[in-house]
C-alpha positions as CSV (number, residue, x, y, z in Angstrom):
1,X,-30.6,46.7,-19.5
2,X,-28.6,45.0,-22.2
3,X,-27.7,46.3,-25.6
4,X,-28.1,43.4,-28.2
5,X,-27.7,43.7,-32.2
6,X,-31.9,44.0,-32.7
7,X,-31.7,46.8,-29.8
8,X,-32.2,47.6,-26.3
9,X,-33.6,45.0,-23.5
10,X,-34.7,45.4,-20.2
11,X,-35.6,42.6,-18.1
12,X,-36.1,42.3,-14.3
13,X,-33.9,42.5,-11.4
14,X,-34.4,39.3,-9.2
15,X,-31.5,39.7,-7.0
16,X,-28.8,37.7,-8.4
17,X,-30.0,37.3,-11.6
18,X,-32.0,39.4,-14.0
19,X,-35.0,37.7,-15.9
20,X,-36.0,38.7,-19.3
21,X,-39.2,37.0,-20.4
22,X,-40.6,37.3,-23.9
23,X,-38.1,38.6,-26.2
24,X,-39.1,38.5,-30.0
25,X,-36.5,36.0,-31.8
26,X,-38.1,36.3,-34.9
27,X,-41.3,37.7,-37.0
28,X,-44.8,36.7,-35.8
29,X,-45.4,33.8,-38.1
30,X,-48.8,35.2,-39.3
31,X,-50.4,35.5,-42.5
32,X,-48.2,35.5,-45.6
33,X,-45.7,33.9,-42.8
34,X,-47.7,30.8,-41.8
35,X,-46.4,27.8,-42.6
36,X,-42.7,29.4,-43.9
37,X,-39.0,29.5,-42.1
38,X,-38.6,32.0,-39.2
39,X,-38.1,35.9,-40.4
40,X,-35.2,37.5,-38.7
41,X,-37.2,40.8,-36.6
42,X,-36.0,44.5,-37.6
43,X,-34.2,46.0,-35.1
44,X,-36.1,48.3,-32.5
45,X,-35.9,51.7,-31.4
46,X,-36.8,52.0,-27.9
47,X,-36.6,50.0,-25.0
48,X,-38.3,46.0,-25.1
49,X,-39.4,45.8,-21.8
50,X,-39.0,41.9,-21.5
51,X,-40.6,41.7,-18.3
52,X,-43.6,39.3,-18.9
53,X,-44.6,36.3,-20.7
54,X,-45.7,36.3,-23.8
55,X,-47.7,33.7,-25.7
56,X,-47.5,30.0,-26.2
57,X,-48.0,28.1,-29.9
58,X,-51.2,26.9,-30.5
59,X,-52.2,23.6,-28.9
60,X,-55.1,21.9,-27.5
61,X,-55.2,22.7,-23.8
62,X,-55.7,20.4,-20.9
63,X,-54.0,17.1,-20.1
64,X,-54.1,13.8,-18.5
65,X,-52.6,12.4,-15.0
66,X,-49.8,12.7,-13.7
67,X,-48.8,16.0,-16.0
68,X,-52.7,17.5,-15.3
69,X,-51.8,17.5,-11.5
70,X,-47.9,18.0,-11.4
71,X,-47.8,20.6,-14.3
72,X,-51.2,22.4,-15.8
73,X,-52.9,23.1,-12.5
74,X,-51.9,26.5,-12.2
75,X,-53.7,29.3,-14.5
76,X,-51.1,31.6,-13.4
77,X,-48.2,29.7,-15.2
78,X,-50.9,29.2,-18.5
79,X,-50.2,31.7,-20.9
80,X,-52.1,32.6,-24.2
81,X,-52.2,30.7,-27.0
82,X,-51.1,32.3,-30.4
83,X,-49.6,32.1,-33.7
84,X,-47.2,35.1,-32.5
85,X,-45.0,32.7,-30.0
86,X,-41.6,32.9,-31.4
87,X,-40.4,34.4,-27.7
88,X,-37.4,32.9,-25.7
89,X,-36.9,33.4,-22.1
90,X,-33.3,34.4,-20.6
91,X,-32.1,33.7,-16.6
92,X,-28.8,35.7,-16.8
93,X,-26.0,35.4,-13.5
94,X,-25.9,38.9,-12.7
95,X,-21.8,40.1,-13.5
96,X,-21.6,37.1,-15.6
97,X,-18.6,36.9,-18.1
98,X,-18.2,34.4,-21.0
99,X,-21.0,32.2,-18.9
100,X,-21.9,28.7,-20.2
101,X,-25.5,28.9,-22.1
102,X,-28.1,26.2,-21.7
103,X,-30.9,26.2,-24.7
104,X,-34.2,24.8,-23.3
105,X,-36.5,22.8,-25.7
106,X,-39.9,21.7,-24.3
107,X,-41.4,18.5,-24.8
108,X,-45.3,17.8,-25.1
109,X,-45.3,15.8,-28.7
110,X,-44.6,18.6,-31.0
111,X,-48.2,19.4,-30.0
112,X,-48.1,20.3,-26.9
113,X,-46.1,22.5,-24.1
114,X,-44.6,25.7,-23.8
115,X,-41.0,27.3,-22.2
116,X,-42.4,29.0,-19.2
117,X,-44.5,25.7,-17.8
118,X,-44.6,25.8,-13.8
119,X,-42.1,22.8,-13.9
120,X,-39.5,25.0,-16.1
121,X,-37.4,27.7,-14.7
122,X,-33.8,29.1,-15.4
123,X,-32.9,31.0,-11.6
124,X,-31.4,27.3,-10.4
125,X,-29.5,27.6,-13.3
126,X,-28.6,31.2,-13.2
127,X,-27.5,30.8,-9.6
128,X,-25.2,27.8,-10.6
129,X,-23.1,30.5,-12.8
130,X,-25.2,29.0,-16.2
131,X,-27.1,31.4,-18.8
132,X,-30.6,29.1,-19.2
133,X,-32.5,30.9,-22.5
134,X,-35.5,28.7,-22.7
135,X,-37.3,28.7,-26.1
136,X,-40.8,28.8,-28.1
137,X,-41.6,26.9,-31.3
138,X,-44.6,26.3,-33.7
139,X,-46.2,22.8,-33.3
140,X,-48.7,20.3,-34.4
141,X,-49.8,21.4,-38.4
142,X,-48.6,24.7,-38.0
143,X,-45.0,23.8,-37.0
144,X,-44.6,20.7,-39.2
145,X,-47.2,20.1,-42.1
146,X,-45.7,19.4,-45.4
147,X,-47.6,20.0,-48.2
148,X,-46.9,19.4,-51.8
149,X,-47.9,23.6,-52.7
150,X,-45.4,24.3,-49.7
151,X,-42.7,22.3,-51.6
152,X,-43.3,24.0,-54.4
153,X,-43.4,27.4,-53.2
154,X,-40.1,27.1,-51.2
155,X,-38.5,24.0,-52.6
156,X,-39.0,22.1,-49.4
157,X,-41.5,22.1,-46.2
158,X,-42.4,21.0,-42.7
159,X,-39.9,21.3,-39.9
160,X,-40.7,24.3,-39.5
161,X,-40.9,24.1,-35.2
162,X,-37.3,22.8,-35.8
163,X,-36.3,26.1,-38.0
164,X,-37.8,28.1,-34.9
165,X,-35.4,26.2,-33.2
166,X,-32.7,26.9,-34.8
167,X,-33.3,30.6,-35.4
168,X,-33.5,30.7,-31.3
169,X,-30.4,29.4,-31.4
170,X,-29.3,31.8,-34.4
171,X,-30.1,34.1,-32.0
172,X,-28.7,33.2,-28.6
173,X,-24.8,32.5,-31.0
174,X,-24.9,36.2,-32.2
175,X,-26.6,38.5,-28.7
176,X,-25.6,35.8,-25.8
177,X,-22.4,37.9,-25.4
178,X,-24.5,41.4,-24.2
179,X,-26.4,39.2,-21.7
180,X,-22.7,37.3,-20.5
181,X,-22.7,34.5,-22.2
182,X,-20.4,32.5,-24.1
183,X,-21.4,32.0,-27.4
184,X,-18.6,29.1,-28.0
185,X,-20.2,27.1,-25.3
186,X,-24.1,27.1,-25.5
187,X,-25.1,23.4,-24.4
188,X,-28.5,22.6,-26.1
189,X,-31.1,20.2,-23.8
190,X,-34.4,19.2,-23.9
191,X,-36.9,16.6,-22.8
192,X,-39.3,14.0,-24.9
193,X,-40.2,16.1,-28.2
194,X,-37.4,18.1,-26.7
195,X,-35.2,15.8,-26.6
196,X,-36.1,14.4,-30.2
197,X,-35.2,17.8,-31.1
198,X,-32.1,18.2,-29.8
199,X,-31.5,15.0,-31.5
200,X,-32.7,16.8,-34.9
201,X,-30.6,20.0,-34.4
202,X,-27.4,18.0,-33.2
203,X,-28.1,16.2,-37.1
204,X,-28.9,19.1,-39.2
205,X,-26.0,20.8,-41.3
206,X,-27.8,24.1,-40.3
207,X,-26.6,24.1,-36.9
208,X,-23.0,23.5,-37.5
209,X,-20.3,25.4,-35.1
210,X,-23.3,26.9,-33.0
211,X,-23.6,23.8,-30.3
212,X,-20.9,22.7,-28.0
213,X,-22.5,20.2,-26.0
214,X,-26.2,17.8,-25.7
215,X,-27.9,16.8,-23.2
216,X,-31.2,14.4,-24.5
217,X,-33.5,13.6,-21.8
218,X,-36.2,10.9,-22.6
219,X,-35.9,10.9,-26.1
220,X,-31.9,10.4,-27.3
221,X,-31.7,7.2,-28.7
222,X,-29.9,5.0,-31.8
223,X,-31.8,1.9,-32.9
224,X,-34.7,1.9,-31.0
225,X,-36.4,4.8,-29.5
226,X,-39.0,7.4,-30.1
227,X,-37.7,8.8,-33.5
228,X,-39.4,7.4,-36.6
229,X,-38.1,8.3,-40.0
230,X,-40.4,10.7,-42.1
231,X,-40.0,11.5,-45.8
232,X,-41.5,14.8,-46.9
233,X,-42.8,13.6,-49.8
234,X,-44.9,10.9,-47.7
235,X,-45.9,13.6,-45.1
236,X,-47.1,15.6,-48.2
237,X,-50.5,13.4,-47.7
238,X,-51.2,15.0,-44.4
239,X,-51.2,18.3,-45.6
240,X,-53.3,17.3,-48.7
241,X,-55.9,15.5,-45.7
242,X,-55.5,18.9,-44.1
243,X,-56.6,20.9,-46.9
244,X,-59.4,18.7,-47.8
245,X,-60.9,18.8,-44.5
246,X,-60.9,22.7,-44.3
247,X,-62.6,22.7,-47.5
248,X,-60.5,25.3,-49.3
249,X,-58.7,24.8,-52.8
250,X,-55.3,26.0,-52.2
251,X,-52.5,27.5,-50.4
252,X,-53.8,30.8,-50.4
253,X,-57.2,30.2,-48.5
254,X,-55.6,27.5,-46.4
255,X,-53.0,30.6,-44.8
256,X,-56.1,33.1,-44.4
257,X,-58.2,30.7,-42.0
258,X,-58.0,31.5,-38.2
259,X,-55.5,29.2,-36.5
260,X,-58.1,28.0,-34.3
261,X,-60.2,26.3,-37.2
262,X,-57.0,24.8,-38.0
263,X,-56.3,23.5,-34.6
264,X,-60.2,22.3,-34.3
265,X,-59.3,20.8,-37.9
266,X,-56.0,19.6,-37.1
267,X,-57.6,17.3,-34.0
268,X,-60.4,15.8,-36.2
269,X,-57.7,14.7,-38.5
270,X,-56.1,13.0,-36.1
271,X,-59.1,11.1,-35.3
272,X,-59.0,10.5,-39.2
273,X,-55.7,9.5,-39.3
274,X,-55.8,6.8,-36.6
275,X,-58.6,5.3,-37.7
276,X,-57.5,4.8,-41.4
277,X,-54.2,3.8,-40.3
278,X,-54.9,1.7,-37.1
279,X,-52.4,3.9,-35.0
280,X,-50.8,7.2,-34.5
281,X,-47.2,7.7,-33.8
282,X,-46.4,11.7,-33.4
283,X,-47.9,12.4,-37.3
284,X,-46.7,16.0,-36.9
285,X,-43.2,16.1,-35.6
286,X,-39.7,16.5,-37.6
287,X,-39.3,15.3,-40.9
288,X,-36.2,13.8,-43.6
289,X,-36.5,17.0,-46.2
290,X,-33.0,16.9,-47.3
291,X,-32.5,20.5,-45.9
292,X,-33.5,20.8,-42.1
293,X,-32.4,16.3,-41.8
294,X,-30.5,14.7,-44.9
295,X,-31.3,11.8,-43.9
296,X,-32.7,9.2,-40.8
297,X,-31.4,10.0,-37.3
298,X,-29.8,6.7,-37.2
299,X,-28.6,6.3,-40.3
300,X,-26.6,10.0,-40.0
301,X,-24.9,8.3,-36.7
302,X,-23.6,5.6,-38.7
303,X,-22.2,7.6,-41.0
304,X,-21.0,10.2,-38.5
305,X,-22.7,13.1,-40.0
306,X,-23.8,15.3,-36.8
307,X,-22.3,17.2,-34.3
308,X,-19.0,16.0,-32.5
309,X,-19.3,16.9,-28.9
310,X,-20.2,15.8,-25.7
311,X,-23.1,14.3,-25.3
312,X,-25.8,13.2,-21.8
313,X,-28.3,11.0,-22.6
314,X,-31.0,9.1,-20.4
315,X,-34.4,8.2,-19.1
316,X,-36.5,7.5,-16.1
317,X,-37.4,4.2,-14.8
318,X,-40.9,4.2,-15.7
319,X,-40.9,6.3,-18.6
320,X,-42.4,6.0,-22.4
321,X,-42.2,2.0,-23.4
322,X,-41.3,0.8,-19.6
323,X,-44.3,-1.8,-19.1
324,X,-45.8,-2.4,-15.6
325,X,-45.3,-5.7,-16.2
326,X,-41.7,-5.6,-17.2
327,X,-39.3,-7.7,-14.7
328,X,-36.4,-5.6,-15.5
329,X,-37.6,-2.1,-16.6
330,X,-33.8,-1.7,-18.3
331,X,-35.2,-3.8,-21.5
332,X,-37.2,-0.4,-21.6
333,X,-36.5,1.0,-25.6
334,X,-35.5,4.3,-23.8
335,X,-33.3,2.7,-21.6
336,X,-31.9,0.6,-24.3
337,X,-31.7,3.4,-26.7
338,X,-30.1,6.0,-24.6
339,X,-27.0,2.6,-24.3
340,X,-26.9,2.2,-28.1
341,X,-26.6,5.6,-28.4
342,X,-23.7,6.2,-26.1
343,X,-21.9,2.5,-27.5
344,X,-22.3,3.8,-31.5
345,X,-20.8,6.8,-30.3
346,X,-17.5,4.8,-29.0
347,X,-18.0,2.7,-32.2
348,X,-17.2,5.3,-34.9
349,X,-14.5,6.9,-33.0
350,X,-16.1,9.4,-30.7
351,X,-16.3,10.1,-26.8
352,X,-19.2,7.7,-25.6
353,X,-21.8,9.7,-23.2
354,X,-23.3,9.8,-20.0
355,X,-25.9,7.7,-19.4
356,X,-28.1,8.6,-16.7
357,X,-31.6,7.0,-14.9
358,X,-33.6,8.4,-12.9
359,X,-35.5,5.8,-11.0
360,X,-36.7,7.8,-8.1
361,X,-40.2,7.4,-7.1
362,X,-42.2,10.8,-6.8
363,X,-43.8,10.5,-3.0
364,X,-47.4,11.6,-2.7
365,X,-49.0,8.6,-4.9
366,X,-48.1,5.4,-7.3
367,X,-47.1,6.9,-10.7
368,X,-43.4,5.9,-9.9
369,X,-40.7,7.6,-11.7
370,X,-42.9,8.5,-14.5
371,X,-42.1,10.0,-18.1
372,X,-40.8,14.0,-17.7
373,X,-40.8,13.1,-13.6
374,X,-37.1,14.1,-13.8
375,X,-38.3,17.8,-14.8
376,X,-38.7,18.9,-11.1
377,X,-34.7,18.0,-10.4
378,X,-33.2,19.0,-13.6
379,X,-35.0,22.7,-13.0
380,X,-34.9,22.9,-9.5
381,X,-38.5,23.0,-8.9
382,X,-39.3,21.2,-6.4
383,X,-40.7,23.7,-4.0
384,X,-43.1,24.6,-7.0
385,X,-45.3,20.7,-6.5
386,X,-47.8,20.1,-4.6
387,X,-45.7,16.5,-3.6
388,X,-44.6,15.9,-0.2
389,X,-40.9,15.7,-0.6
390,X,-38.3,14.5,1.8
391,X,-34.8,15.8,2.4
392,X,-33.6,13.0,0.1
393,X,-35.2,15.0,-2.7
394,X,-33.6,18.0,-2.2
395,X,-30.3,16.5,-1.7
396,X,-30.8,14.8,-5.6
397,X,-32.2,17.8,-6.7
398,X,-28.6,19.2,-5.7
399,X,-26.5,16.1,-6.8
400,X,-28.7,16.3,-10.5
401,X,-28.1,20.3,-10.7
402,X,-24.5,20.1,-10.0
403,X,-24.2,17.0,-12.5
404,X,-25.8,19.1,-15.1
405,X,-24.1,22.2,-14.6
406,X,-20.7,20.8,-15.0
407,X,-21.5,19.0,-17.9
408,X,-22.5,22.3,-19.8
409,X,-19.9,24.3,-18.0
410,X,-16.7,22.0,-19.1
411,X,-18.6,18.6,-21.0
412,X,-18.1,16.4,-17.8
413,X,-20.5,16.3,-15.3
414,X,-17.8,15.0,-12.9
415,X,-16.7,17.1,-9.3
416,X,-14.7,16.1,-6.4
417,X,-17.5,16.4,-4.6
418,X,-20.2,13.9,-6.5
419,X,-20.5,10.3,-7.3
420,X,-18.2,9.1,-10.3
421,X,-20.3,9.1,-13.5
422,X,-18.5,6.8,-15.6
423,X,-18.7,6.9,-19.7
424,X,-20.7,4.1,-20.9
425,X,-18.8,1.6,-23.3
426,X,-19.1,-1.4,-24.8
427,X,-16.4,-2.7,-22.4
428,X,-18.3,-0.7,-19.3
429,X,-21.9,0.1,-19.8
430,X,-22.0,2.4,-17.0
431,X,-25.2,4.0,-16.3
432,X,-25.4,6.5,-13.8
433,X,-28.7,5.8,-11.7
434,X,-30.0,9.0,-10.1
435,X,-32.1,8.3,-6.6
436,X,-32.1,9.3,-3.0
């Protein structure tokens, strides 16, 4: 049982680590709530028994090979959807003392995905002496529509999955200490969308002195990657589309209809949207409102306006934009990306980053080292897959744990005992390749 400032927590026992699943970080973003900025929770007066998993953000379920297989074929790991899913998960090293923190942010295209998904868990990290607190966000129209009445109401909206994210963190900086934690060293990491988060938190003002390192898996990138610059005031259209196609004439009405006519709604617009625009490129996902991002990702770098710390960056060797027909998968934008970002780093005067990829093909069929592949070895999950893994696996698992432990434990992934993982410069564009 911990003592935090909202009140008492009790999680469970597993050993050598204690588990705490489902803690409230903020109000349930219902009603009058939907579609504003996270509401700090009252404190409580008895016990929050944190012992089970809560619910996930609303999404469409189901998915498509290889995720369908690897990740989403186990009820048991498939929690409830809801618009109350403003939960975060702690693993916390039992005695631990001023223990490095790891914030998790799951990918799934800002529409998709949850913190507790078979392929995600924190006792790998827990046992490695790291505090892993793994996070819940709003998505798809819920987490990100901007809408002109929404503007008006608070001078500013959308983003607000990445305000979630950012209370979490909020969150973790002021109660990490009654769990063990350091607060001066939480390391914040995520994959695809989650990685194009961490990229949006490292950029936002409101994060400042709360993140001491960054680790961007599969979505990090300067000049040519997955982000896209958004302007509010463009994005104000969808939520106009939105509103026309629930039928309803304002703000009001559009906040009282059940979130899973909106969801139904929110898919049909997509259908809308790609057809009257020819393509889709993540039309819900973080935005440039002046508040939550000043201005483009890339633009922000140039100018050095975003966090100053150590950063990991990288991608797998068949991941998002890595054609089957490529000759040399390393003209991949994520490849390319993840080096531009570590090279503009060195270029305005900072410490360049380590650049990782993963090129390791999962055994069992020929999907190769596909996009979020690298999930079962950053969260020591293998023994949770269905794939029939050889001792080479294990022993990267290991090498990839140990890597990422030391990096949010001190900001180098180095060890006497691993590899060398070189910076990568202009002068050396090292790339640390991860296989068996």
């Amino acid at each position: 049982m911990v003592k935090t400032k909202y009140g008492l927590i009790e999680g469970i026992d597993q050993g050598s680590y204690i588990k705490y699943l489902g803690i409230p970080f903020a109000k349930a973003p219902v009603g009058d709530l939907r579609w504003k900025a996270p509401v700090k929770n009252e404190p409580w007066e008895n016990v929050y028994e944190a012992i089970s998993v809560r619910n996930k953000a609303v999404q469409t379920e189901g998915s498509v090979p290889p995720w369908d297989k690897d990740f989403y074929d186990d009820p048991s790991f498939n929690p409830p959807t809801s618009e109350d899913c403003l939960f975060l998960h702690i693993w916390a090293p039992k005695e631990a003392k001023k223990a490095a923190v790891a914030m998790w942010i799951h990918g799934g295209g800002f529409g998709h995905g949850w913190g507790t998904e078979k392929e995600f868990d924190g006792a790998g990290y827990a046992e490695r002496g790291v505090i892993l607190v793994s996070v819940e966000y709003r998505m798809g129209v819920l987490g990100f529509m901007a809408h002109p009445e929404l503007t008006k109401e608070a001078g500013v909206s959308g983003n607000y999955g990445i305000l979630d994210q950012i209370a979490a963190l909020d969150w973790i900086y002021e109660n990490i200490e009654a769990f063990g934690g350091d607060p001066e060293n939480i390391t914040i990491f995520g994959q695809s969308a989650g990685a194009m988060s961490v990229q949006t938190l490292v950029s936002s003002p409101l994060t400042k002195g709360k993140i001491a390192r960054a680790i961007l898996q599969s979505g990090g990138s300067y000049g040519i990657g997955l982000h896209g610059d958004a302007y509010m005031k463009d994005q104000e259209k969808y939520g106009l589309m939105l509103q026309e196609m629930l039928g309803v004439a304002n703000l009001e009405e559009m906040r009282k209809i059940p979130a899973d006519v909106i969801l139904e709604t929110e898919q049909r617009m997509y259908a809308r949207i790609r057809e009257e625009e020819g393509r889709m490129l993540l039309p819900m996902a973080p935005i440039i409102d002046g508040y939550v991002l000043p201005e483009g990702y890339y633009q922000l770098m140039d100018e050095g306006k975003f966090a100053d710390v150590p950063y990991m960056v990288g991608s797998t060797k068949d991941d998002i934009g890595a054609m089957p027909d490529m000759q040399d998968k390393r003209e991949a934008m994520l490849y390319k990306g993840s080096m531009l970002f570590s090279q503009k780093l060195e270029e305005i005067g900072r410490k360049p980053a380590f650049v990782y990829w993963f090129t390791r093909d999962l055994p069992g069929d020929d999907q190769g080292a596909w996009h979020s592949s690298e999930l079962w070895y950053t969260m020591d999950t293998l023994d949770r897959c269905w794939r029939p893994w050889e001792e080479g696996d294990y022993q990267l698992r290991d090498r990839i744990m140990e890597y990422w432990t030391n990096f949010m434990k001190t900001g180098d992934p180095n060890a006497d005992d691993l590899p060398e993982w070189k910076p990568c410069t202009k002068e050396d564009p090292y790339v640390q390749e991860l296989n068996v």
